[in-house]
C-alpha positions as CSV (number, residue, x, y, z in Angstrom):
1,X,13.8,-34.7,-37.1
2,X,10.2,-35.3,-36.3
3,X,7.5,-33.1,-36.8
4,X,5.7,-32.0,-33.5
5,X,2.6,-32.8,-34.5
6,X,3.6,-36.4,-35.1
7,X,5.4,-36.6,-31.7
8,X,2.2,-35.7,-30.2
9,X,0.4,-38.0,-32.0
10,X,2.6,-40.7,-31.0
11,X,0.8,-43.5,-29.4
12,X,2.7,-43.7,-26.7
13,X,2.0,-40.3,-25.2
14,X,-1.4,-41.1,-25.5
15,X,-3.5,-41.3,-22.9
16,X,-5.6,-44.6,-21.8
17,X,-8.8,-41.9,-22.5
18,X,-7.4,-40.8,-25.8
19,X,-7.0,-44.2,-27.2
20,X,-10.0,-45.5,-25.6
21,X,-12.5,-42.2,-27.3
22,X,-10.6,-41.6,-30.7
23,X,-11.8,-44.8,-32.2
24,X,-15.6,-44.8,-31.2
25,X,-15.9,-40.5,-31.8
26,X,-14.9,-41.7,-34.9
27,X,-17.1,-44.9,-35.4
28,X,-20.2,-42.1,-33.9
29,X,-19.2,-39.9,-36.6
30,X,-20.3,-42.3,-40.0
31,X,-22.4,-42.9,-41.8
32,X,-22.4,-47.0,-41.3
33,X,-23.1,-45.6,-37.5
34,X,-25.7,-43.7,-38.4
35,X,-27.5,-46.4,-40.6
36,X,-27.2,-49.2,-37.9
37,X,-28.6,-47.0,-35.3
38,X,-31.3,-46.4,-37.7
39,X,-32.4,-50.2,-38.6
40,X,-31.8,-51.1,-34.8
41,X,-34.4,-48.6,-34.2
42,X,-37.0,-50.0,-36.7
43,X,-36.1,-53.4,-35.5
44,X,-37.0,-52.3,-31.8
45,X,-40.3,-50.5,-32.9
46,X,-41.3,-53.1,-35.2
47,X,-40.8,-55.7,-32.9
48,X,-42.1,-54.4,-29.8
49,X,-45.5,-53.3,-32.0
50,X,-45.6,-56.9,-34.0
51,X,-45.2,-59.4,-31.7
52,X,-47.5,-59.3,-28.4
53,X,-45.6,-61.9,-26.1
54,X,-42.2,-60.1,-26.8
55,X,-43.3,-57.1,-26.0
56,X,-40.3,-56.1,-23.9
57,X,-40.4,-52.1,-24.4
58,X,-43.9,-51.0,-25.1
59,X,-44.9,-48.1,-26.6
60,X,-44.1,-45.4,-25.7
61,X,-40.2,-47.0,-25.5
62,X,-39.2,-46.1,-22.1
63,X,-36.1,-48.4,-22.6
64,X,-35.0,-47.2,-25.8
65,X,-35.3,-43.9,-24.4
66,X,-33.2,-44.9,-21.5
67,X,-30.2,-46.8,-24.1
68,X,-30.5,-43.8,-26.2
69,X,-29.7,-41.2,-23.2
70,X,-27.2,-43.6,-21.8
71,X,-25.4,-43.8,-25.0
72,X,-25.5,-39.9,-25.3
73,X,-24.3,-39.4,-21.9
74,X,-21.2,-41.5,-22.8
75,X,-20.7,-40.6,-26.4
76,X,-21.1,-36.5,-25.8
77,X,-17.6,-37.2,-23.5
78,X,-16.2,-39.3,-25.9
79,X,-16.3,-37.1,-28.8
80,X,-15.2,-34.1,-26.7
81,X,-11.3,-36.4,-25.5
82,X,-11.1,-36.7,-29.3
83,X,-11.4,-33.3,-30.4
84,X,-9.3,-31.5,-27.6
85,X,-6.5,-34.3,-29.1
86,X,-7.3,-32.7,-32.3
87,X,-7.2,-29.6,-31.3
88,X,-3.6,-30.5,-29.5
89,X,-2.6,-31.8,-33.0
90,X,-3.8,-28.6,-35.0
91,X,-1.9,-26.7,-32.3
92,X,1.2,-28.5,-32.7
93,X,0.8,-28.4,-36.7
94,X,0.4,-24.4,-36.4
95,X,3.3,-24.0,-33.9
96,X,5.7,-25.6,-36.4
97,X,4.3,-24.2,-40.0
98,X,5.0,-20.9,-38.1
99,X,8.4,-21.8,-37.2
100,X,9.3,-23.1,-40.3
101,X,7.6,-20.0,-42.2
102,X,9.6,-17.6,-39.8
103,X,12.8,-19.4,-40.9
104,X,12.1,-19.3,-44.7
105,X,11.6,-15.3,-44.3
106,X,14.8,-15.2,-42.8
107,X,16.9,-17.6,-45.2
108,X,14.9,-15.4,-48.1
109,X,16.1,-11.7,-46.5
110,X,19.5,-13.7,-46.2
111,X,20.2,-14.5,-49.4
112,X,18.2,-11.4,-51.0
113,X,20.8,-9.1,-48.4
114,X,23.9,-11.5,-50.4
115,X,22.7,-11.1,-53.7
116,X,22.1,-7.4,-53.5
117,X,25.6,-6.3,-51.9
118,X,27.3,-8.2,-54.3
């Protein structure tokens, strides 16, 4: 028998959304994210400051302003699909630890109620 909360991890009940935002809320969520944001941003600021003819985004960076909100408006979605599926998951993982732990109580008063009338 399957467990629930792999049934409703199976890929195939997943949504086009879900598999789309699982895989970059989880990129968004490292470290190796967190240091290539950072040396694309001294990159940007040191070129824009270092070389005058390329000078694309000058201070004070109204267009890495603009990717940065861009990217937040998308990623803040993103990262919110990929929890609720989580949360879905924890749900299902609950519902059945419950069931299962109801079951046990009952198989334990079971055979406690046989070995004590005997």
């Amino acid at each position: 028998m399957i467990h629930p909360a792999h049934a409703a991890d199976d890929a195939r009940r997943r949504s086009l959304s879900e598999r789309f935002a699982e895989p970059i809320a989880g990129f968004l969520g490292t470290g190796r994210y967190l240091m290539l944001q950072t040396v694309v941003i001294i990159l940007w600021v040191a070129l824009n400051g270092a070389i005058v003819w390329l000078r694309w985004d000058p201070y004070p960076f109204i267009l890495l302003n603009l990717v940065f909100s861009t990217q937040a408006s998308y990623a803040a979605p993103l990262i919110l699909l990929a929890q609720n599926r989580q949360a879905k998951l924890d749900r299902a993982r609950a519902d059945h630890d419950h069931e299962a732990s109801d079951e046990n109580i009952r198989l334990t008063r079971e055979i406690h109620a046989a070995v004590c009338h005997d």
